[in-house]
C-alpha positions in Angstrom: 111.2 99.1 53.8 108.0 97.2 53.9 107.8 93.8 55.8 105.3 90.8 55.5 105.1 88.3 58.2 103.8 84.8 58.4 103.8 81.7 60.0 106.2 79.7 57.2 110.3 81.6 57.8 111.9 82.1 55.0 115.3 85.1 54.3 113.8 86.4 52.0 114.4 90.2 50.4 113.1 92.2 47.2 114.5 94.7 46.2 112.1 97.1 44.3 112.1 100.4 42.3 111.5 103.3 44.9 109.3 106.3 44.4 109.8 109.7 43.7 109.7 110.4 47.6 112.6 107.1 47.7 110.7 105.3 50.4 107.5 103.5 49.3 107.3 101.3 46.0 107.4 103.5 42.9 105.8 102.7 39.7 106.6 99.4 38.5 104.9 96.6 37.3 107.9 93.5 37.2 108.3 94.6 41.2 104.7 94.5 41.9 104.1 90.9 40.0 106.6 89.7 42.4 105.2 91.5 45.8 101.6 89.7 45.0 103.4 86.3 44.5 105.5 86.5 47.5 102.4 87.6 49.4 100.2 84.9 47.7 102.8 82.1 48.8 102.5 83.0 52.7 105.8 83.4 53.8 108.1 86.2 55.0 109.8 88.6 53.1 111.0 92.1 53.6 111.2 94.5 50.7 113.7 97.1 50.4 112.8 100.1 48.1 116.3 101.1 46.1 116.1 104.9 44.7 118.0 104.8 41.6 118.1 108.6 41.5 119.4 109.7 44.6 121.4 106.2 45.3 121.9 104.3 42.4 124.9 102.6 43.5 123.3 100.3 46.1 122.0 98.4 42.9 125.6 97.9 41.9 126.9 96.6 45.4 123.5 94.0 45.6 123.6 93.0 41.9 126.0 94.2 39.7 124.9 94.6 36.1 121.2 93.3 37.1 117.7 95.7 36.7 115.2 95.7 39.5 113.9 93.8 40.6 116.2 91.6 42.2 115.4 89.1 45.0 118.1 87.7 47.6 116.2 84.1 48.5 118.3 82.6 52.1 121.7 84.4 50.6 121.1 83.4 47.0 120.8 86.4 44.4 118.2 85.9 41.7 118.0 88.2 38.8 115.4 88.6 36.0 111.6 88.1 36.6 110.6 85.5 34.8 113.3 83.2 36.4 112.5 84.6 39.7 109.0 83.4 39.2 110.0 80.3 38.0 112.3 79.7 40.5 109.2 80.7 43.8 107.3 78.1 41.9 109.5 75.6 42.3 110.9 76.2 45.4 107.6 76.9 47.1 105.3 74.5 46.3 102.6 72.6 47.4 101.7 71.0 50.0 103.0 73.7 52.0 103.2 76.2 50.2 99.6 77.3 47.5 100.4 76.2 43.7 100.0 79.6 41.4 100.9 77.7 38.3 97.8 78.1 35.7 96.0 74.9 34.9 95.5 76.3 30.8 98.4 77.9 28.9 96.2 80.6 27.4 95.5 82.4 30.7 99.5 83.0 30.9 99.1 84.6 27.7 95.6 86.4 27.8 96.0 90.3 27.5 99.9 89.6 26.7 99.6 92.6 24.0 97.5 95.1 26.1 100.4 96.7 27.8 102.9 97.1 24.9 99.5 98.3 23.0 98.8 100.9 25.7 102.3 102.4 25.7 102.6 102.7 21.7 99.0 104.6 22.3 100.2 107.2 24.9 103.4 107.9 24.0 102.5 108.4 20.4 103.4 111.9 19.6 101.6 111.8 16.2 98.6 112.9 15.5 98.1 111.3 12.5 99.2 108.4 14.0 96.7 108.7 17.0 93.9 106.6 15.7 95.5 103.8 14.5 97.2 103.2 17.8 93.7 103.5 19.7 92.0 101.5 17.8 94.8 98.7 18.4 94.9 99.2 22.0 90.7 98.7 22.3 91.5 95.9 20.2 93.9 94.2 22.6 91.3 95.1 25.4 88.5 93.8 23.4 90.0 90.4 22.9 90.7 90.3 26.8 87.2 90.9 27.4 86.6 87.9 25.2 88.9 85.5 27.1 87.3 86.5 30.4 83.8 86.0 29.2 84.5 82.2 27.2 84.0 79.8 29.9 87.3 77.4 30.8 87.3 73.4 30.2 86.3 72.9 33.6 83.4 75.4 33.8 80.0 74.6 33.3 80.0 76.0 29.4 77.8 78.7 30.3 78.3 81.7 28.6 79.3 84.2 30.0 82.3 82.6 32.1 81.5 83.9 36.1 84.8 83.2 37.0 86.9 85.5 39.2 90.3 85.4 37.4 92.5 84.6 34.2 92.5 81.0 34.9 89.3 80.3 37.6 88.4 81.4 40.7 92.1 81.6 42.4 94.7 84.1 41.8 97.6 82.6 39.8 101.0 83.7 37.9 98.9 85.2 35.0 97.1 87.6 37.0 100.3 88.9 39.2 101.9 89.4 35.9 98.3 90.8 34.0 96.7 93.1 37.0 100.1 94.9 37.7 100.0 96.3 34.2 96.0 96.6 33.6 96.2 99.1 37.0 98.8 101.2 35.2 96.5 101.6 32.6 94.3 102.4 34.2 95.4 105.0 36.5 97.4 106.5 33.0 94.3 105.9 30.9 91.9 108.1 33.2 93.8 111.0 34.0 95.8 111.9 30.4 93.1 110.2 28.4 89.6 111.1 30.0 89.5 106.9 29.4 88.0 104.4 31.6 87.4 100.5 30.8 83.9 101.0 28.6 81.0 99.1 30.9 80.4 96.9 27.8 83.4 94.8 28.2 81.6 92.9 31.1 84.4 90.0 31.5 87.1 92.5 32.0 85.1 94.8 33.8 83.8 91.9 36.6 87.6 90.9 37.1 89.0 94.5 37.8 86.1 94.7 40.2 87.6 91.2 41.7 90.9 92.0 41.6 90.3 95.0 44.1 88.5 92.5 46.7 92.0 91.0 46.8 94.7 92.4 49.5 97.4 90.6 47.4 96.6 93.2 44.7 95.5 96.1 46.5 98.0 96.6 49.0 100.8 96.1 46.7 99.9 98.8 44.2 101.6 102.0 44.2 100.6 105.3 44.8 98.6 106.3 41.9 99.8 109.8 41.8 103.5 107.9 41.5 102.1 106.1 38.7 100.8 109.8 37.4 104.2 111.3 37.5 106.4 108.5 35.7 103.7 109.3 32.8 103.9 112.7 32.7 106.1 113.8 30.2 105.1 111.1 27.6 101.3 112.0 28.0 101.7 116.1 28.4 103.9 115.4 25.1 101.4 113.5 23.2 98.4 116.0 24.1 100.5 119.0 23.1 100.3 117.3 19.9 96.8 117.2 19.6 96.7 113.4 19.9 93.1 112.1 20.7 91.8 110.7 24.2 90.8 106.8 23.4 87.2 107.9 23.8 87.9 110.8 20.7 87.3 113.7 23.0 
């Protein structure tokens, strides 16, 4: 059980996947998204890890029927992420609470492909299929890179964009629900794949390299080695294949 504190009360509880070990935060993305934007919003919250292998019925007594993660906001059950996130938006929002809302529509939907990309990639187990599935999940990365680098409305029109993040220089909703899922691919991409983001994608490069200045990110990541594992049989599957890394070593 992991608690954040600040100066704003609130009952507030998430209740996340659990690792392997059933204690810390396992691998999973739709939890992490909303760890950073309860974090981001300042106020208290406790999170309790659920193991769904050695206890899976404490799901069922919380929220029958629902998927982690769930959230319990001042006796109120809330179920499926996007509401969730909707709902924290609303509830907390300015002036006391910071506005994560994006200011352009296309920064909620930059790098919306990279993830579902990714997967298809590493969990292909044909080789014949190999290349055509890397070359769309550069693609996806490719066009990222773009959106990062083209400088917003509001920017000087200077190219390239020196912005931090998807949507300026503030963490919003698109990058708890983006950075989540770029770190799994990360992690997975370097250790089954020999792959790291190439150097010449400079916009998505400089916001990785922002992203881990940011606690809100950092400390809510999970173990990578957890990430590692829930990949393992997929990736160990695909190599003994003969599927490609994305770099064709």
């Amino acid at each position: 059980m992991h608690q954040r504190r600040a100066a704003i009360t609130t009952k507030s509880f998430l209740f996340a996947q659990a690792s392997d070990d059933g204690e810390t935060i396992g691998n999973c993305p739709f939890s992490q998204r909303l760890f950073m934007i309860l974090w981001l919003k300042k106020i208290a919250f406790t999170i309790n890890t659920v193991d769904m292998k050695r206890n899976p019925d404490m799901l069922k007594d919380i929220a029958p029927g629902s998927q982690l993660p769930v959230l319990i906001y001042n006796g109120d059950l809330k179920t499926d992420n996007n509401k969730i996130e909707e709902f924290l938006e609303e509830v907390l929002a300015p002036p006391k609470y910071p506005r994560l809302s994006v200011r352009y529509k296309e920064s909620m939907t930059a790098g919306y492909s990279v993830f579902q990309k990714f997967s298809a990639y590493v969990k292909n187990p044909l080789p014949e299929k190999n290349q055509a599935c890397e070359t769309a999940f550069l693609k996806t990365l490719v066009e990222l890179d773009q959106y990062l680098n083209t400088p917003l409305p509001h920017e000087d029109g200077n190219y390239p964009s020196k912005r931090l993040f998807l949507d300026g220089d503030e963490l919003t909703l698109a990058d708890c629900n983006l950075l989540p899922k770029l770190h799994v691919v990360q992690v997975v991409c370097k250790h089954y794949r020999n792959f790291t983001i190439p150097k010449e994608l400079s916009g998505l490069c400089r916001y990785l390299k922002n992203a881990e200045k940011c606690e809100e990110f950092m400390n809510t990541c999970p173990n990578e080695e957890e990430i590692k594992l829930a990949y393992r049989n997929v990736a160990k599957y695909s190599d003994r294949h003969g599927a490609k890394s994305v770099t064709g070593r």
